[in-house]
C-alpha positions, 0 to 999 in steps of 0.5 A: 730738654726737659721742663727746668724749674727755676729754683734750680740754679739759686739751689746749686749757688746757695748749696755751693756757698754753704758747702764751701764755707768751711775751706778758710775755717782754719784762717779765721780762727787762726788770730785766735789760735796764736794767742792760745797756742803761741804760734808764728805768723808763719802758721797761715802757710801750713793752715792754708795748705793742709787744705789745698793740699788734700783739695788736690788730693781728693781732686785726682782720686775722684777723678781716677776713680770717676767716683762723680759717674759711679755715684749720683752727683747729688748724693757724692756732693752730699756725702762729701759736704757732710764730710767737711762739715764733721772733719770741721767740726772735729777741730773744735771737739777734738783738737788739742795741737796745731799738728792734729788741727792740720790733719782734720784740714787736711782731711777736709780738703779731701771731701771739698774736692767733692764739693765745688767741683762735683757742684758744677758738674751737678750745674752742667747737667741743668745748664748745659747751654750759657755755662760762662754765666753758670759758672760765673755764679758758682765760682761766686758762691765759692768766693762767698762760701770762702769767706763765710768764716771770717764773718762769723770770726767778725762776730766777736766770740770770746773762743774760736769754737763757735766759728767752727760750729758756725761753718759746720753746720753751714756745710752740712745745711748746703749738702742737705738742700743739694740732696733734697732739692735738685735731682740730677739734671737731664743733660748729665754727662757721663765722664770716664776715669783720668788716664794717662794717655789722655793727659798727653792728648792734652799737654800736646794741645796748644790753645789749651797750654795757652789757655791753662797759663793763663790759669796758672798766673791767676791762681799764683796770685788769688789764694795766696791774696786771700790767705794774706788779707788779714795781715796786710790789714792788720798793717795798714791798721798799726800804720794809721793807727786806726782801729779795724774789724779786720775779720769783716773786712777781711770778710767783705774783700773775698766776698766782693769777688762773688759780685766780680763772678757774677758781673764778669759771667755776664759781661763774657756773653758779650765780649767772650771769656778770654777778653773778660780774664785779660782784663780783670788779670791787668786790674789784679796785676796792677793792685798787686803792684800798689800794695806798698802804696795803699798801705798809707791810704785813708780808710775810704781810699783803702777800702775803695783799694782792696774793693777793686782788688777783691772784685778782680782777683777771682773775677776771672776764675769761671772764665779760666775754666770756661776757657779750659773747657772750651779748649780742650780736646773734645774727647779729653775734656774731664783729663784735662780740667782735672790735670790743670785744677791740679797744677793751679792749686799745687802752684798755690801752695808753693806761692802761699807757703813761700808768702807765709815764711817771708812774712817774719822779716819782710813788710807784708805789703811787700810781699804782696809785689811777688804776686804781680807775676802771675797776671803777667804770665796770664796776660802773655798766655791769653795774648798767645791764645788769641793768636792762636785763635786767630790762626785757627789752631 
């Protein structure tokens, strides 16, 4: 292969980390937006979803198209972060309602799409070989990006505009040193556009059915535990009567899931992805189920809490998507990540928007039990794969 430069890899992290910052804009500005606009507890639903929904969207006509093989992956990756960066930036140049803030997110779900996916596509072609510990980075500067707004929220502005401004102009500097600074790797893989043959090629497989339940369960938890953070610390803050940054807080638990990333890539070279997702999903799991109990911690047991709790929650997505690649029928690889990043985020959407309208009447650290069942529908789907393995499927 050809000679790899070494500032390849920290480029692609660093990219991936500012081009995703702009995906919870929408929530780190939202304390601010229900003061201005008077809106409902209930608005995290729909300012989250309008995100995951065109991520989705912008997902299957990517993959449709095979828009990543038309176009050079680093220019697809550039156009699309700039494109977030300006739908973003609309928000706070534009906006003047809550339904016009929902289409700008929406639209910049779409060109996210072109962004954390395409920016692993751009990993594979320089590291086709240790792609676990890749990953593990990668989805790590995805953690990191996503809570980037939060940070800048923690920041104390008296409007939320300069949050936006924040994110944009981050978002567009991560598409530029992707433009700039990585050309497309020699180990590229051209792929072929989704057909609906394909799809059924990979239902019919059984260590990936295996494999994608187990992505399933975790993502029924991790966005709709993102999405609530702030709420369930703005609880424990009325609860002990403590004053809290609850945006840097907020900030700091997503973020520590870069760190959970980046230690869960390396521990899988060791022990293998499966055994590293069935551990970080029971860990998760059992936090979901502590969530009305850590309400009435001290301040270092809640922090050492939501540190546990933020460390493994996304721990395992580079493992999942490791997992799925590695099961998947050679010949229908890019058909089946497509279709089951599809299912996983669709499957937010309804766990966040469920999450979101029970959060009127019903304790928010209540709310939190109803994510315990995806990690331990996760935990039984790598359980059936390991025997599946076993058996030699």
């Amino acid at each position: 292969m050809t000679q790899r430069p070494l500032y390849i890899l920290p480029a692609i992290v660093i990219a991936q980390f500012l081009g995703t910052s702009t995906w919870f804009a929408g929530n780190a500005i939202l304390p601010i937006l229900q003061q201005d606009w008077g809106l409902a507890d209930s608005a995290v639903g729909s300012l989250t979803n309008s995100v995951q929904l065109g991520f989705i969207i912008g997902a299957l006509i990517f993959a449709l198209l095979a828009l990543a093989d038309r176009i050079s992956p680093r220019i697809l990756f550039f156009i699309c972060a700039t494109g977030s960066a300006l739908f973003n930036l609309l928000v706070a140049i534009w906006a003047e309602n809550i339904d016009e803030v929902l289409i700008l997110r929406f639209l910049g779900g779409v060109m996210l799409a072109g962004v954390y996916p395409v920016g692993m596509k751009i990993a594979t072609g320089w590291y086709p070989e240790g792609l676990g510990r890749a990953l593990g980075f990668l989805v790590g500067a995805l953690a990191i990006g996503t809570s980037s707004a939060h940070f800048f929220s923690s920041l104390s502005f008296q409007t939320w505009q300069p949050v936006i401004y924040a994110v944009s102009i981050a978002a567009f500097i991560g598409g530029l040193l992707i433009l700039l600074l990585v050309p497309d790797g020699p180990a590229l893989h051209k792929g072929k556009a989704l057909k609906f043959r394909d799809l059924l090629v990979a239902l019919r497989h059984k260590p990936l059915r295996a494999s994608a339940g187990g992505y399933f369960g975790h993502m029924w938890e991790l966005y709709a535990v993102w999405a609530l953070v702030p709420y369930w610390l703005s609880a424990w803050s009325r609860s002990q009567g403590v004053e809290l940054n609850v945006s840097f807080w907020s900030f700091y638990i997503i973020a520590i899931g870069g760190l959970g990333c980046i230690v869960g890539g390396y521990w899988s070279a060791k022990i293998g992805s499966r055994l590293v997702a069935q551990v970080m999903l029971i860990i998760s799991g059992i936090c979901c189920l502590l969530s009305p109990l850590a309400i009435e911690f001290s301040f270092g047991l809640m922090l050492l809490f939501w540190s546990v709790w933020g460390f493994s929650v996304v721990a395992d997505s580079p493992q999942f998507s490791a997992l799925s690649a590695q099961t998947a029928p050679k010949e229908v690889v890019g058909a089946a990540l497509t279709m089951i990043n599809a299912i996983g985020f669709t499957i937010t959407i309804i766990a966040i928007q469920i999450s979101s309208m029970l959060l009127s009447g019903m304790p928010v650290e209540w709310i939190m039990l109803m994510f315990a069942p995806g990690p331990v529908l996760g935990v039984m789907s790598l359980r059936w794969l390991k025997r599946l393995q076993n058996e030699g499927s």
